[in-house]
Wavefront OBJ file of the C-alpha trace (Angstrom):
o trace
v 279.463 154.503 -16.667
v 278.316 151.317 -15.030
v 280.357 148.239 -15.340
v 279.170 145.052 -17.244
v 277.410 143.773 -14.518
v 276.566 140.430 -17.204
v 280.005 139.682 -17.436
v 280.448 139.936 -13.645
v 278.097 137.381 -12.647
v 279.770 135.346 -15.260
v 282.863 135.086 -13.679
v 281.349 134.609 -10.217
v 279.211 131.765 -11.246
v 282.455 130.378 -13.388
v 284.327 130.441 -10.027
v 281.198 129.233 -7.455
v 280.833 126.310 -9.899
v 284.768 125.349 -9.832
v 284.667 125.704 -6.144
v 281.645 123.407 -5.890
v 283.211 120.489 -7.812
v 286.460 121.181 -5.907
v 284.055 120.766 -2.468
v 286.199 122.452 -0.688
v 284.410 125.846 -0.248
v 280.992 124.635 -0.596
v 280.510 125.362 3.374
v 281.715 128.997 3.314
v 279.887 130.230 0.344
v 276.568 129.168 1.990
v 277.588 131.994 4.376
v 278.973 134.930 1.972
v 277.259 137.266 -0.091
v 277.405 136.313 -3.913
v 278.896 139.652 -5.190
v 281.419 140.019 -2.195
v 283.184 143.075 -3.975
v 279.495 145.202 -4.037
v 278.962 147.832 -1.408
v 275.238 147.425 -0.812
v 273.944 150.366 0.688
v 271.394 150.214 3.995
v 269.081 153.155 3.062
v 266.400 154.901 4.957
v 264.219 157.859 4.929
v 263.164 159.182 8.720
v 259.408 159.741 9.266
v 258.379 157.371 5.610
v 256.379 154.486 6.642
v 258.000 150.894 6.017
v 255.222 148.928 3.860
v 255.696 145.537 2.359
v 258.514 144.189 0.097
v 257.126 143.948 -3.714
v 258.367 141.034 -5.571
v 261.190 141.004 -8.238
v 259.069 141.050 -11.343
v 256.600 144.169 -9.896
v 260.218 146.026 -8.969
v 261.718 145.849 -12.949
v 258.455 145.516 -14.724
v 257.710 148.989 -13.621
v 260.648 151.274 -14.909
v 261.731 152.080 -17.936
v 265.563 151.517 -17.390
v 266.803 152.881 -21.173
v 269.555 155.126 -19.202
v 270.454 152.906 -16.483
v 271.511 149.510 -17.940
v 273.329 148.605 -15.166
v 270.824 149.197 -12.545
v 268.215 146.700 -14.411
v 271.148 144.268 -14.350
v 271.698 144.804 -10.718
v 268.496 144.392 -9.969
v 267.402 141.345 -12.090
v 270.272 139.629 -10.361
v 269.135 140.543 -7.242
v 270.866 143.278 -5.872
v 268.288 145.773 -5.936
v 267.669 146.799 -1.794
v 263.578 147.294 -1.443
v 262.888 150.545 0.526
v 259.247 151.167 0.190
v 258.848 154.050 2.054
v 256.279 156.918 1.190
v 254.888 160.168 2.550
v 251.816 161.195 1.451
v 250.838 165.191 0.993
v 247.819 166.949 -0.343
v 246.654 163.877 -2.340
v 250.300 163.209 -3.435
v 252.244 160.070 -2.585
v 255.461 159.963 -3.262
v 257.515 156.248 -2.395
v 261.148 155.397 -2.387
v 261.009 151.572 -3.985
v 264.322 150.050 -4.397
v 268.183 151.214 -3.788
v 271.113 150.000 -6.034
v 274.412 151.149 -4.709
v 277.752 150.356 -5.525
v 281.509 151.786 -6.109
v 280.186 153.831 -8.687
v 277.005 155.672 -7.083
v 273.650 155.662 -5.728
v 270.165 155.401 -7.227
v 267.255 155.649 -5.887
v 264.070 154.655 -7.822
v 260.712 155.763 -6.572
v 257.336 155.958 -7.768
v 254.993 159.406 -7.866
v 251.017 158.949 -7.731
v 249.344 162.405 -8.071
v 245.960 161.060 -8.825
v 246.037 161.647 -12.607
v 244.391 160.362 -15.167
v 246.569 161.124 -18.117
v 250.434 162.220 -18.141
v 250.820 165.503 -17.219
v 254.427 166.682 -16.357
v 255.686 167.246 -12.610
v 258.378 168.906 -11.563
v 260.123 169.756 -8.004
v 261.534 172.641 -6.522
v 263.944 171.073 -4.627
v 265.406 167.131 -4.444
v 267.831 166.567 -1.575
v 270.022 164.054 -0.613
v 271.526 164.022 3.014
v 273.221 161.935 5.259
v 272.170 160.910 8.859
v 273.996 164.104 10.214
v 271.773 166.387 7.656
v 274.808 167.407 5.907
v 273.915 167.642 1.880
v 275.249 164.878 -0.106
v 273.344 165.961 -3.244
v 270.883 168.858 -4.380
v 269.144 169.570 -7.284
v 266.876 172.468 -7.796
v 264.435 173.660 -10.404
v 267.247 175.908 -11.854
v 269.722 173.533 -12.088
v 267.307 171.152 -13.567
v 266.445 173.714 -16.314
v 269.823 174.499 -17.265
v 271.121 170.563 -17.359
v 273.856 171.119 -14.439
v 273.873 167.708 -12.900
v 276.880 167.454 -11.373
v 275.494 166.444 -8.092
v 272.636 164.269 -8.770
v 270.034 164.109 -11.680
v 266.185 162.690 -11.157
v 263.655 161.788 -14.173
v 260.356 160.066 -14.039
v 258.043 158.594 -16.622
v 254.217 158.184 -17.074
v 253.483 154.731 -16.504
v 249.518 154.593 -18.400
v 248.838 151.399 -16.681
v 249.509 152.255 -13.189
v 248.578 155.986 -13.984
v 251.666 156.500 -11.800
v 255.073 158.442 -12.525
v 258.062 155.899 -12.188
v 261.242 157.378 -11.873
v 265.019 157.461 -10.984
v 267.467 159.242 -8.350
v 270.760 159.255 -9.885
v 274.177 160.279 -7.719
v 277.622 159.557 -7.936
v 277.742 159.324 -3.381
v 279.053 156.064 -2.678
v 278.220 154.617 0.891
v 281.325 155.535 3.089
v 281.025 151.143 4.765
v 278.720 148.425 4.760
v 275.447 150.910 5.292
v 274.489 154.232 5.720
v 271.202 155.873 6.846
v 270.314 158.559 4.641
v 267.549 160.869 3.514
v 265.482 161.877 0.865
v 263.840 165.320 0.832
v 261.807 166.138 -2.360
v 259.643 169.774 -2.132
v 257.448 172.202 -4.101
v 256.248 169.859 -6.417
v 254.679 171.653 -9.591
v 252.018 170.728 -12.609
v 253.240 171.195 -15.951
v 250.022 171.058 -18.510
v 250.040 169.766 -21.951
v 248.398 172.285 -23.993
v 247.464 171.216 -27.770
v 246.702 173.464 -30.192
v 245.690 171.976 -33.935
v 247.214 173.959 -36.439
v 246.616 173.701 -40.208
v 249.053 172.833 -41.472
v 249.788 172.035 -45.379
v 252.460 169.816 -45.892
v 252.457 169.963 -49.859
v 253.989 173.753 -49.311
v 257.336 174.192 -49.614
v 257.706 177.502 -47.955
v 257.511 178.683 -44.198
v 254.457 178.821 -42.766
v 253.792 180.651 -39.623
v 251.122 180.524 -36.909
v 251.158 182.764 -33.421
v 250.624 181.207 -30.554
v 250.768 184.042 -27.760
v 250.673 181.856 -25.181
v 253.234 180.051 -22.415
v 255.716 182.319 -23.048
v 255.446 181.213 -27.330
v 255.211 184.031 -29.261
v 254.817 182.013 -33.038
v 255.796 179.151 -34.710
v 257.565 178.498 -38.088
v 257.406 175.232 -40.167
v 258.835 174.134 -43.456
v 258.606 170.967 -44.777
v 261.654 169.976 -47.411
v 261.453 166.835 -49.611
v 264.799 164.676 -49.969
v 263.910 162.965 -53.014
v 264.123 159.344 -51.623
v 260.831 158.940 -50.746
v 261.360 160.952 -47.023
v 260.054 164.484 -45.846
v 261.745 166.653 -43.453
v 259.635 168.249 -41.185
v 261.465 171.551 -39.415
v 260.389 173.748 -37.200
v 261.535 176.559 -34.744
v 259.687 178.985 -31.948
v 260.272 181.827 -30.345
v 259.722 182.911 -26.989
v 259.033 186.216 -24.946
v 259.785 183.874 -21.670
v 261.604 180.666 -22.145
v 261.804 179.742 -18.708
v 259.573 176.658 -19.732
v 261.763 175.185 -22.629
v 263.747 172.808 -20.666
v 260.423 171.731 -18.762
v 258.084 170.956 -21.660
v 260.066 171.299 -24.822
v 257.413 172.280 -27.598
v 256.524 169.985 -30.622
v 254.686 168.998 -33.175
v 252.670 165.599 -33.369
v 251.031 164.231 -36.379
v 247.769 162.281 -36.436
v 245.787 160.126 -38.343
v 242.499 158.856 -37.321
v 243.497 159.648 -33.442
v 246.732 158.189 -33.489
v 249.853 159.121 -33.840
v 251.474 158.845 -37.371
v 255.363 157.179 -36.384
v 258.818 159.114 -37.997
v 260.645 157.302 -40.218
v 263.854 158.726 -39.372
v 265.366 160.748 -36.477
v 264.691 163.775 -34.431
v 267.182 165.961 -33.815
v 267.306 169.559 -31.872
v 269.848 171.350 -33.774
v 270.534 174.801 -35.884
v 268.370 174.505 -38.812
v 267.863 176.848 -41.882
v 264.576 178.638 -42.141
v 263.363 181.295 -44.488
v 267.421 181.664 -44.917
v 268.323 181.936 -41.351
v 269.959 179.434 -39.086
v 267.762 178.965 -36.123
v 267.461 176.895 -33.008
v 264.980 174.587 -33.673
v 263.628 171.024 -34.664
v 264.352 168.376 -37.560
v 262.243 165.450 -37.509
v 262.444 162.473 -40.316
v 259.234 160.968 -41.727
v 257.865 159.206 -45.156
v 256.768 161.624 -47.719
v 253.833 159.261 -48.571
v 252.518 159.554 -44.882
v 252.171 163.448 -44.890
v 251.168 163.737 -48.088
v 248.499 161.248 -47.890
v 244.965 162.898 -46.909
v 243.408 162.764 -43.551
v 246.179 163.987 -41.421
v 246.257 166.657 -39.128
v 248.582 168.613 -36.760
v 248.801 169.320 -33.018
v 251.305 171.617 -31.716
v 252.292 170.698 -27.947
v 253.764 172.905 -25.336
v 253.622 173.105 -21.646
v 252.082 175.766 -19.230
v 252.165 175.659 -15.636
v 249.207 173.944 -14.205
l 1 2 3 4 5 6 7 8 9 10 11 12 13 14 15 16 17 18 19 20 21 22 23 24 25 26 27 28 29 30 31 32 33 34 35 36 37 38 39 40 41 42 43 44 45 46 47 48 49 50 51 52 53 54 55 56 57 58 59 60 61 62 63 64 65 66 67 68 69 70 71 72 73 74 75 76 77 78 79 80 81 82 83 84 85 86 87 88 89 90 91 92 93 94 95 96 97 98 99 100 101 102 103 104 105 106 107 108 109 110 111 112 113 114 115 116 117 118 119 120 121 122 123 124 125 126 127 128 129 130 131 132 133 134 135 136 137 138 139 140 141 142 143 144 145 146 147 148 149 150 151 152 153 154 155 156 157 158 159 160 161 162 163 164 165 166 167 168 169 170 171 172 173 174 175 176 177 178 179 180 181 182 183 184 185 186 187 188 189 190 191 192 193 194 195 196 197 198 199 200 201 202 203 204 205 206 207 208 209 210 211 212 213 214 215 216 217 218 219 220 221 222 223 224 225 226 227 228 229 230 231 232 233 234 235 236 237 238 239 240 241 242 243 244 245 246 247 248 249 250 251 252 253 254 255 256 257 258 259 260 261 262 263 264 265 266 267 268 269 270 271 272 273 274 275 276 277 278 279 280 281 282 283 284 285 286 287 288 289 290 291 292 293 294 295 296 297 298 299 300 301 302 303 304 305 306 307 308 309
């Protein structure tokens, strides 16, 4: 985990200041890097075109940084290294923003624009990390991506609706081995994941399993209950099965509910866990929400999954 970079700058500014009124360092800090004990990294990408430095608010106003507290930190402080170097291929540009590297790792966060007009989900084949030799500092493949194995290096990426661009992160424990490094960042076989909605009607006053086929991106049917708690909350449960999960990991299926085109918000958690249905513990989904907001008329019910596109 990432240190607390807040309490870091803290200290550093407590000791800058007592150096100031002490006057006798004033000189040399004018010539040292605030965060001496940081490793910032010198990163490059051969054959990406250098383009011009974004300011500080575009760089963090762009990312969600849930996961990576520490990066945001970094970055608001100014420690963030702009890269800003894209290729662009069949339509597709993909840019490498900003750097933040430090004892701890490496990330990367970069910026997909595919020309969409709504979110659709994109996945590579292959993202690779080398170093200016071409040896592999980290790999991760579709596979290895599917199955959660990210012991060398994880990347994510979000829908951004006001840019219409995906904004993501390169994650990696590789630490720069000095003062700088050139590197490289390979990312190939990038593939369309559709959204495909299919209303289903369902009847949330019934207490018993109800069932709909689906036959289609590898779903064979789908099973719902809904189960009143008494305190004024529904749970709404549901599980799938699959003649070809292969997709599961990619575009995990669910169900949305909607109310007069929008989307009706849980009341309590969502959790992927083993849940009874029709007697049987199953894989599936457990999802929190007010009874009075299902049971209320003029809902209805989309069930999402994702197809290659």
């Amino acid at each position: 985990s990432y240190p607390d970079f807040e309490a870091m700058w803290m200290r550093i500014e407590a000791a800058r200041n007592e150096q100031d009124e002490q006057g006798t360092f004033a000189a040399s800090l004018q010539k040292k890097p605030l965060f001496r004990g940081r490793r910032l990294a010198v990163l490059s990408v051969a054959a990406f075109v250098l383009l011009a430095t974004p300011v500080l608010a575009y760089i963090t106003g762009k990312w969600e940084f849930n996961n990576l507290k520490g990066v945001e930190s970094a970055i608001q402080q100014g420690f963030g290294q702009p890269i800003n170097k894209k290729v662009t291929n069949s339509g597709v540009t993909f840019t490498i923003d900003t750097a933040v590297s430090d004892d701890n790792g490496t990330t990367l966060l970069y910026s997909l624009n595919t020309g969409d007009k709504q979110e659709r989900k994109w996945m590579f084949d292959q993202f690779e990390f080398k170093d200016d030799k071409g040896n592999s500092i980290a790999r991760m493949d579709l596979v290895q991506m599917m199955k959660m194995k990210w012991d060398n290096g994880l990347y994510w990426h979000n829908w951004n609706e006001e840019s219409r661009t995906y904004n993501g992160f390169f994650d990696t424990s590789w630490t720069v081995p000095g003062k700088e490094a050139n590197v490289q960042l390979s990312a190939r076989g990038l593939q369309a994941f559709d959204y495909v909605r299919v209303p289903i009607d369902l009847d949330p006053r019934k207490a018993e399993v109800q069932t709909f086929p689906i036959h289609d991106g590898g779903i064979e049917e789908l099973k719902v209950q809904f189960v009143k708690d008494g305190q004024g909350q529904a749970l709404l449960k549901y599980s799938v099965s699959y003649t070809d999960d292969s997709n599961f990991n990619i575009v995990g299926p669910q169900i949305v509910v909607k109310k007069e085109g929008g989307m009706v918000i849980r009341s309590g958690d969502k959790a992927n866990r083993m849940i009874p249905i029709e007697g049987h513990l199953e894989w599936g989904v457990q999802e929190g929400y007010s009874s009075d907001e299902l049971l209320q008329g003029g809902n209805s019910f989309e069930f999402v999954y994702g197809v290659k596109g």
